[in-house]
C-alpha positions as CSV (number, residue, x, y, z in Angstrom):
1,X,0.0,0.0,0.0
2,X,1.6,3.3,-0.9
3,X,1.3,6.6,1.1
4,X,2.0,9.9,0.0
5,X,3.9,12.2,1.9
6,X,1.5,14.8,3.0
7,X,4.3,17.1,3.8
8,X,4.8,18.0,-0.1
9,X,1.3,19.1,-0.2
10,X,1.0,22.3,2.0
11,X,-2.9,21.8,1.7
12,X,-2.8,18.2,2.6
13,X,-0.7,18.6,5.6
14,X,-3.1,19.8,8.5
15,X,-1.2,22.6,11.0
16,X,-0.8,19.9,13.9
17,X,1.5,17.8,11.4
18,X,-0.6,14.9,12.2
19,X,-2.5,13.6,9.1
20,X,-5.1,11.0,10.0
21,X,-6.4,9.1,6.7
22,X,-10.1,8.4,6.1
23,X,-10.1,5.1,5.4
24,X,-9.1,4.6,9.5
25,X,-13.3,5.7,9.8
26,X,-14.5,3.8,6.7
27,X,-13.5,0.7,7.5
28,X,-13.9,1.2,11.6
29,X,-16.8,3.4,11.7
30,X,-17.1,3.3,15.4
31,X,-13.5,5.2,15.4
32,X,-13.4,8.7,14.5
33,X,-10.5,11.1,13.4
34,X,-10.6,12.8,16.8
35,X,-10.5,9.3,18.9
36,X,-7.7,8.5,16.4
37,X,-6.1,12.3,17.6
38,X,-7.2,11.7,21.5
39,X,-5.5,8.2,21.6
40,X,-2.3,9.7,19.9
41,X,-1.9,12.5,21.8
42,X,-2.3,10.2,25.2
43,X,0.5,7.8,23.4
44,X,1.2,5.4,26.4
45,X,3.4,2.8,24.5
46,X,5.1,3.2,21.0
47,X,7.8,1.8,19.3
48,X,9.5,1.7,15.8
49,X,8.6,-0.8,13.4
50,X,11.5,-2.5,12.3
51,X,12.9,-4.0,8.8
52,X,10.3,-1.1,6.7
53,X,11.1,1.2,4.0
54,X,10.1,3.6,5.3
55,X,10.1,5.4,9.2
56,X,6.8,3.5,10.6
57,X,6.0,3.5,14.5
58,X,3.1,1.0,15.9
59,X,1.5,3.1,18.6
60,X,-1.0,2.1,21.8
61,X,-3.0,5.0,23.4
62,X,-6.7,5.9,25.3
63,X,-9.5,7.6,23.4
64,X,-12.1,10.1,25.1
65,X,-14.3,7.2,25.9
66,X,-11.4,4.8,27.1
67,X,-10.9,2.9,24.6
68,X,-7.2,1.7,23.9
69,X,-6.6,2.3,20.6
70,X,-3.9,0.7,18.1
71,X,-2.4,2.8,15.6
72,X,0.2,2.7,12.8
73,X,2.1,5.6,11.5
74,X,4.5,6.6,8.7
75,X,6.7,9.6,10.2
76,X,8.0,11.9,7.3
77,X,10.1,14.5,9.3
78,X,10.1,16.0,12.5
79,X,6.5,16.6,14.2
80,X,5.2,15.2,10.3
81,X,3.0,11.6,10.3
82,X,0.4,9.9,8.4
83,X,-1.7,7.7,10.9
84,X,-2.9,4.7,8.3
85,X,-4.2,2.3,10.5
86,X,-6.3,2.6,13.8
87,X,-8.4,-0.2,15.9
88,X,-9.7,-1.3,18.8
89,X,-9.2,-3.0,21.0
90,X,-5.5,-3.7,19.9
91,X,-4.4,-7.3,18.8
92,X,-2.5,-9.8,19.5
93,X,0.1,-9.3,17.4
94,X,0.4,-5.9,18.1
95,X,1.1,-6.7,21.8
96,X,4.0,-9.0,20.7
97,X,5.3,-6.9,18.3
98,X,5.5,-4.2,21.6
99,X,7.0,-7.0,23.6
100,X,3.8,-7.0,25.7
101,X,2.5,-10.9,27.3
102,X,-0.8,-11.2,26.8
């Protein structure tokens, strides 16, 4: 899957540098782009995703309504990601990938 870096389009790029991609809501309709924005902002756990192209991070974190939310993010500079991916409640193989015993 191929992900554009929002930080060559100024109008693409929102003024938090944090880009949250629609398909996180169409295919999880019960998580919206501020729950995605909540549980990033309240980051408990992250940790970069090794053997990628590109800079990715797997991130956990708490939405507004407590939710623990799993994310996925390409980072493109400093303060500059693309969340892609965004679920709850996290799985299994996310807590493994953090090193986290279920």
């Amino acid at each position: 899957m191929q992900y554009n870096n929002a930080s060559q389009n100024s109008e693409a790029r929102p003024a938090d540098g944090i880009e949250v991609l629609p398909r996180i809501h169409e295919r999880h309709p019960h998580i919206h782009e501020e729950d995605v924005r909540i549980a990033w902002d309240s980051a408990i756990l992250s940790a970069p995703r090794l053997g990628k192209d590109r800079e990715e991070h797997i991130v956990l974190g708490f939405d507004g309504k407590g939710r623990l939310i799993e994310m996925a993010a390409v980072r493109w500079a400093v303060g500059r990601w693309t969340i892609f991916h965004a679920t709850t409640p996290p799985s299994e193989k996310t807590f493994a990938e953090l090193g986290i015993e279920g």
